[in-house]
C-alpha positions in Angstrom: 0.0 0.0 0.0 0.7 3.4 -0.5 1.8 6.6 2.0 -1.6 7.4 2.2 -4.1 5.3 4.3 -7.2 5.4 2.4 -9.2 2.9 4.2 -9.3 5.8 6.6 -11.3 8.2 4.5 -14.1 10.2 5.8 -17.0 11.7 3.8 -17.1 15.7 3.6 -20.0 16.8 5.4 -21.6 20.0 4.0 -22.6 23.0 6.3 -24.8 25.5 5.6 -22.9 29.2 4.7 -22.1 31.1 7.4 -24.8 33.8 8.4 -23.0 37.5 8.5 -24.0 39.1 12.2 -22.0 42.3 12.0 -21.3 43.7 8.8 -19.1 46.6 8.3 -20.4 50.4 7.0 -18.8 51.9 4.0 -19.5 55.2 5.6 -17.6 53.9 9.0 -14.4 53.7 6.2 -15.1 57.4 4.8 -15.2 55.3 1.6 -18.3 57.0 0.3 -16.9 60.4 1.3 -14.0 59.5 -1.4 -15.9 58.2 -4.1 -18.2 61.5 -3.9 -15.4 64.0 -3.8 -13.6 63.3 -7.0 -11.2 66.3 -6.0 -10.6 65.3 -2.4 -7.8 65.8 0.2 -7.3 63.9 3.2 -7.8 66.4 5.3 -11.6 67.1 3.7 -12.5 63.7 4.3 -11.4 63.0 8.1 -8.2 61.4 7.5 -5.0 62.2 8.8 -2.2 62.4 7.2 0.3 60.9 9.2 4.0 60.3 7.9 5.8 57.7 8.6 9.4 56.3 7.0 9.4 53.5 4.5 11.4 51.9 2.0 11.1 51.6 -1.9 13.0 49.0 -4.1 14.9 50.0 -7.0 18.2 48.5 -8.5 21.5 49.7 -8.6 21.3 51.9 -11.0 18.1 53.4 -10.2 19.5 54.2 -7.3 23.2 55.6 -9.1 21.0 58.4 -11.4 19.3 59.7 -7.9 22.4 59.6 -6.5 24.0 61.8 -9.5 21.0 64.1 -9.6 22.0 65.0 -6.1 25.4 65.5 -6.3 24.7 67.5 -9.2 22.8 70.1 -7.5 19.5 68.5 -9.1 17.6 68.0 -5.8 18.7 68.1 -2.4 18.0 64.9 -1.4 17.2 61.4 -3.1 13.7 61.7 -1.3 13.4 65.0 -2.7 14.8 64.2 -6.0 11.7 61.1 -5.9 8.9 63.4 -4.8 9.5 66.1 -7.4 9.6 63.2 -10.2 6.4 62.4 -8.8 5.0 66.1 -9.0 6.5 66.3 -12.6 4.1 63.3 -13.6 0.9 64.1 -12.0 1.0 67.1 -13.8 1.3 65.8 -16.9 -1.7 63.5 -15.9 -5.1 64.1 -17.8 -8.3 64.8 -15.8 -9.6 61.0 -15.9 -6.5 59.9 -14.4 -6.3 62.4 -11.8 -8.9 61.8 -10.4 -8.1 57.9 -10.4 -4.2 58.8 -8.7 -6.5 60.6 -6.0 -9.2 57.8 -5.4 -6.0 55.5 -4.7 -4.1 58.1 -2.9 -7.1 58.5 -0.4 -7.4 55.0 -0.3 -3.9 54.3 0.8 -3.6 57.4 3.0 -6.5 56.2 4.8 -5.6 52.5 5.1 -1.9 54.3 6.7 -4.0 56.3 8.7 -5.8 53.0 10.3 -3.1 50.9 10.8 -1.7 54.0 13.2 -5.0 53.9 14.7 -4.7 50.6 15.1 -1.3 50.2 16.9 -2.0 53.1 19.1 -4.3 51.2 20.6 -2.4 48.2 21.2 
């Protein structure tokens, strides 16, 4: 015989869904606020913009062209030298896509904001 036993096997019993008690509000989440103000800033909807520091991945020569930029005169900083980049695009963004980068920026400004909330508590 085999590794596996199989005079051992046991029927799968069925169960019945599970029946939802507490279900979450959108409007708790300030995700309708969002989606209704297209042109929205976190502060306008409740959310806190907290900063915290984190890490992005690039390769080594990403990270060789930032570091030339700054000793250039460029930018002052690699950070800064990345968040003027980032201004350069979102101006060069149309109007439909604007407003898409903000939906997502909310979004992820408000999910940072909740994890703070969360650990604050803990």
């Amino acid at each position: 015989m085999g590794m596996l036993n199989r005079s051992n096997k046991k029927k799968l019993e069925w169960k019945p869904n599970p029946v939802i008690n507490q279900q979450i509000d959108r409007n708790e989440l300030n995700i309708g606020r969002i989606l209704s103000n297209s042109e929205s800033e976190p502060s306008k909807l409740g959310i806190r913009s907290t900063t915290e520091r984190a890490t992005i991945k690039v390769d080594n020569h990403v990270r060789n062209m930032l570091t030339s930029l700054v000793n250039i005169g460029m930018f002052d900083s690699q950070k800064d030298a990345v968040e003027k980049m980032c201004f350069s695009t979102l101006d060069s963004l149309s109007d439909d896509e604007r407003k898409r980068f903000d939906f997502i920026l909310d979004s992820l400004e408000l999910k940072d904001d909740n994890k703070q909330q969360r650990a604050k508590k803990i």
